[in-house]
TIZA-94369 format. One line per 2 residues: number of its first residue (from 1); their letters; for each residue z, y, x of C-alpha. Coordinates in Angstrom, 1 decimal. Layout:
BEGIN
NUM> a> Z/Y/X  ...
//
This chain:
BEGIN
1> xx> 21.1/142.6/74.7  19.8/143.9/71.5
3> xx> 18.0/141.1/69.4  14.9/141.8/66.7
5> xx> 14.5/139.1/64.6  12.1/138.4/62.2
7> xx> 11.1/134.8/60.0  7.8/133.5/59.7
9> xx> 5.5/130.6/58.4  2.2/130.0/59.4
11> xx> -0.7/127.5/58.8  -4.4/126.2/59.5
13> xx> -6.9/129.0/58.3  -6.7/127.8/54.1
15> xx> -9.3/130.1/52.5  -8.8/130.8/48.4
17> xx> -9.9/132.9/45.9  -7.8/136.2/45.5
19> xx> -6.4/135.1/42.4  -4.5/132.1/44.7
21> xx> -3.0/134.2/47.4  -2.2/136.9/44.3
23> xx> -0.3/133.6/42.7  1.2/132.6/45.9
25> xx> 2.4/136.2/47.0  4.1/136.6/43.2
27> xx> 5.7/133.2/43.7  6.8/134.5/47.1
29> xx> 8.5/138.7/45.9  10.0/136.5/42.3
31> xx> 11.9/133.9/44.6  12.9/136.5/46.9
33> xx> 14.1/139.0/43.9  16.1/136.1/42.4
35> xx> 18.4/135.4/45.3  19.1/139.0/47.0
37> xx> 18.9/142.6/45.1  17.6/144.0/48.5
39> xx> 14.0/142.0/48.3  13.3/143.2/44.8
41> xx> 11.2/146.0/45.4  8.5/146.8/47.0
43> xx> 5.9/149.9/48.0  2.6/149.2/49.9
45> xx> 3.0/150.6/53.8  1.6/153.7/54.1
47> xx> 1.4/156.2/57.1  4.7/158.3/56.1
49> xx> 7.8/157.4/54.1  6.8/159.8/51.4
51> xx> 3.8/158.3/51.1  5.0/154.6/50.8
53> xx> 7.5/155.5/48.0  5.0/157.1/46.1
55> xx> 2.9/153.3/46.1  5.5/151.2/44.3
57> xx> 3.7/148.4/42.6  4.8/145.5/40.2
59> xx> 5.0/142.1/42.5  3.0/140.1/40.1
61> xx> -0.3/138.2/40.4  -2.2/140.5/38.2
63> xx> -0.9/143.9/40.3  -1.3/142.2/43.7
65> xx> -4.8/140.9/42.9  -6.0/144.4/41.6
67> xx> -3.8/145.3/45.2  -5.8/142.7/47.2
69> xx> -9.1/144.1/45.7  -8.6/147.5/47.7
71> xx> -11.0/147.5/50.4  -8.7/148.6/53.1
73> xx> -6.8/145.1/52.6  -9.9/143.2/52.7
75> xx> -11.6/141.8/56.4  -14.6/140.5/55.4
77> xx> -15.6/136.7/54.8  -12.7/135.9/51.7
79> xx> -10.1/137.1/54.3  -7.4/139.6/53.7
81> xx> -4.2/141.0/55.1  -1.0/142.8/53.6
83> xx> 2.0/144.7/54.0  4.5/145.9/52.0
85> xx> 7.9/148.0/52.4  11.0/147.2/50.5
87> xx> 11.3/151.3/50.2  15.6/150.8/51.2
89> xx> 16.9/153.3/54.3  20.1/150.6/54.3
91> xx> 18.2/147.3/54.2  15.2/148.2/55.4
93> xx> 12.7/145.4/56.0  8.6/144.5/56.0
95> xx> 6.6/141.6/55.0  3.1/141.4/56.0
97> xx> 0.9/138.4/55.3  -2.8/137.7/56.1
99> xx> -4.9/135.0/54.0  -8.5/133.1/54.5
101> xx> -8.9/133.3/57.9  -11.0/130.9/59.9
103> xx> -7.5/130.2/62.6  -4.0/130.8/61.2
105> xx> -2.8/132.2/58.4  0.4/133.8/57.8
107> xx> 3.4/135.3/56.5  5.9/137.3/58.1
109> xx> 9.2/139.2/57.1  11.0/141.5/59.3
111> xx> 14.3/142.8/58.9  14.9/146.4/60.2
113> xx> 18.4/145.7/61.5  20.2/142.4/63.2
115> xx> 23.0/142.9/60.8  21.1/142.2/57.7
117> xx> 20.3/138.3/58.6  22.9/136.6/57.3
119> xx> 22.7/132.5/57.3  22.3/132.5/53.7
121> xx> 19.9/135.7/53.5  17.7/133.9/56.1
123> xx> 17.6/130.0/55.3  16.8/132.4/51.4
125> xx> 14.0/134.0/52.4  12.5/131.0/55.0
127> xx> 12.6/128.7/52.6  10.9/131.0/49.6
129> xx> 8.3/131.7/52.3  7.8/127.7/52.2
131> xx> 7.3/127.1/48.9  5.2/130.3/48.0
133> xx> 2.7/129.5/50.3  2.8/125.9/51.7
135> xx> 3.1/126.4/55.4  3.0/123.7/58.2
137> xx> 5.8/125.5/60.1  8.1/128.2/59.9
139> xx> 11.0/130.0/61.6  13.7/132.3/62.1
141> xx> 14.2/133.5/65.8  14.7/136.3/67.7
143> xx> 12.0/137.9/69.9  13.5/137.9/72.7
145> xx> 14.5/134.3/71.7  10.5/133.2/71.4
147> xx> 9.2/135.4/74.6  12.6/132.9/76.8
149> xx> 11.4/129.6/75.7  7.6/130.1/75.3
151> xx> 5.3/131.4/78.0  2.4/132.2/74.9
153> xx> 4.0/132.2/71.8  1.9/129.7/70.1
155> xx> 3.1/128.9/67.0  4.7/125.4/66.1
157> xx> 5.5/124.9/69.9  8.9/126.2/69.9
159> xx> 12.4/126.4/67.5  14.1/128.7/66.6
161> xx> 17.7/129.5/64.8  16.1/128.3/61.6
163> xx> 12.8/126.0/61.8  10.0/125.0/59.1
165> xx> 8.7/121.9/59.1  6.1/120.2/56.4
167> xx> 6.2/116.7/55.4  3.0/116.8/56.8
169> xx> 4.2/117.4/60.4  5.8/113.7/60.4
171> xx> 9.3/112.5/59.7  12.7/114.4/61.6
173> xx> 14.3/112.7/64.2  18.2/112.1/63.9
175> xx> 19.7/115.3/65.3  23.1/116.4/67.0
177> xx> 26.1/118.2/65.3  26.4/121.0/64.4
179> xx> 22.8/121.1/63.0  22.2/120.6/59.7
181> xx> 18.5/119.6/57.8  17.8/121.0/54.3
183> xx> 15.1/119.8/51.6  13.0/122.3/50.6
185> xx> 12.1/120.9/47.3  8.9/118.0/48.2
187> xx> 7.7/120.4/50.5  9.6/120.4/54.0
189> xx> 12.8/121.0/56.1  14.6/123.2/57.3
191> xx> 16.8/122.4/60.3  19.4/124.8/61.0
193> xx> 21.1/125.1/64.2  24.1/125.9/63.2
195> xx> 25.9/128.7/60.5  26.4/131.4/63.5
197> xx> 23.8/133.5/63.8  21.6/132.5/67.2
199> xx> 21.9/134.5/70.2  20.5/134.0/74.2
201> xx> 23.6/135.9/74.6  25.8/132.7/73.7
203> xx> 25.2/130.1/76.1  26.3/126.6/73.8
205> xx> 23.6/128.0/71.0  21.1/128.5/74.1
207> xx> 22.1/124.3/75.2  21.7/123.5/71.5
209> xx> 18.3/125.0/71.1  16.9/123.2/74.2
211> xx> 18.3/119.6/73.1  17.4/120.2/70.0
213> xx> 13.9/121.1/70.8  13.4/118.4/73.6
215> xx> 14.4/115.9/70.6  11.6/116.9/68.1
217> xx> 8.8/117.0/70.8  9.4/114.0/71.8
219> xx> 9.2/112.9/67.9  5.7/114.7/68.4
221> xx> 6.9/117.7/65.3  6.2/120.5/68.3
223> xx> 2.5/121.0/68.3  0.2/124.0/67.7
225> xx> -0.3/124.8/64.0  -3.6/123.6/63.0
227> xx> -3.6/120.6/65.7  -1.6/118.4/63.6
229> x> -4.1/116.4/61.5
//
């Protein structure tokens, strides 16, 4: 089996003025710049390659606001949603994020191939995906991962290899070797299962996952974003 993976964080519907999500989304491409070459440049999507190289832009608030501005980006009601191209052929990958609505918001980075998410590269860009935009949850995880353990794919019901949680979520339970739980500044944690990448294939990651995940719903940490008060 062939795994997609992708890392996301998501949150309760937080409408902002552009200039905020501009702010955030620059917080979000200068973290991701510092710690890996590959994530330091970006082109809007467009509907051929030649056509996404030729709209480079600067990731800084004032360039993403005047981006955010376009009417094609803009739903109606404050809301708007965004995708950009890293413009590589070797280390391809997408982020697309969409602000203000009135459910969940949310952020998402997808990697074109498995071999690009590396522990380090993915706890990197989870955790700058925290503190950019102050999500309740995140996580790293396969697809075929998230379709195995959850019937409808609602978000802050499952784990993954890599899992966001927010202070705001409630305090971690104690968990089992060989996971490991990592500050994200005041923000969050990140609890890792383990330094080897997660596969279904593998069956003591597959028995990890599910004791790890009975654990923190029973600590009550495995609800539907937005129902945690």
């Amino acid at each position: 089996m062939t795994e997609t993976y992708y890392a996301g964080v998501y949150w309760p519907g937080r409408p902002e003025p552009l200039e905020a999500y501009a702010r955030r989304a620059e917080s979000l491409f200068q973290r991701w710049a510092s710690a890996d070459p590959g994530l330091a440049s970006w082109c809007e999507q467009g509907p051929s390659r030649a056509t996404a190289l030729n709209s480079r832009f600067s990731p800084d608030a004032r360039s993403l606001h005047h981006l955010f501005t376009k009417k094609k980006y803009q739903l109606g009601g404050g809301e708007i949603s965004f995708a950009a191209w890293n413009g590589s052929d070797d280390d391809s990958s997408v982020v697309n994020f969409s602000c203000g609505s009135d459910a969940v918001d949310l952020c998402v980075w997808t990697p074109a191939a498995r071999a690009l998410l590396s522990e380090q590269r993915a706890s990197q860009v989870l955790g700058a995906m925290a503190l950019a935009w102050d999500p309740e949850w995140g996580v790293v995880i396969s697809d075929e991962h998230r379709d195995a353990v959850s019937e409808t794919g609602d978000v802050g019901t499952f784990i993954g290899w890599m899992t966001y949680f927010s202070h705001r979520r409630g305090q971690l339970p104690p968990l089992p070797d060989p996971v490991r739980v990592e500050p994200v500044e005041d923000k969050g944690t990140l609890v890792i299962l383990g330094s080897e990448r997660f596969t279904l294939a593998n069956p003591k990651h597959v028995a990890l996952a599910e004791e790890v995940r009975n654990q923190l719903s029973r600590a009550g940490l495995l609800e539907t974003v937005g129902a945690v008060p």
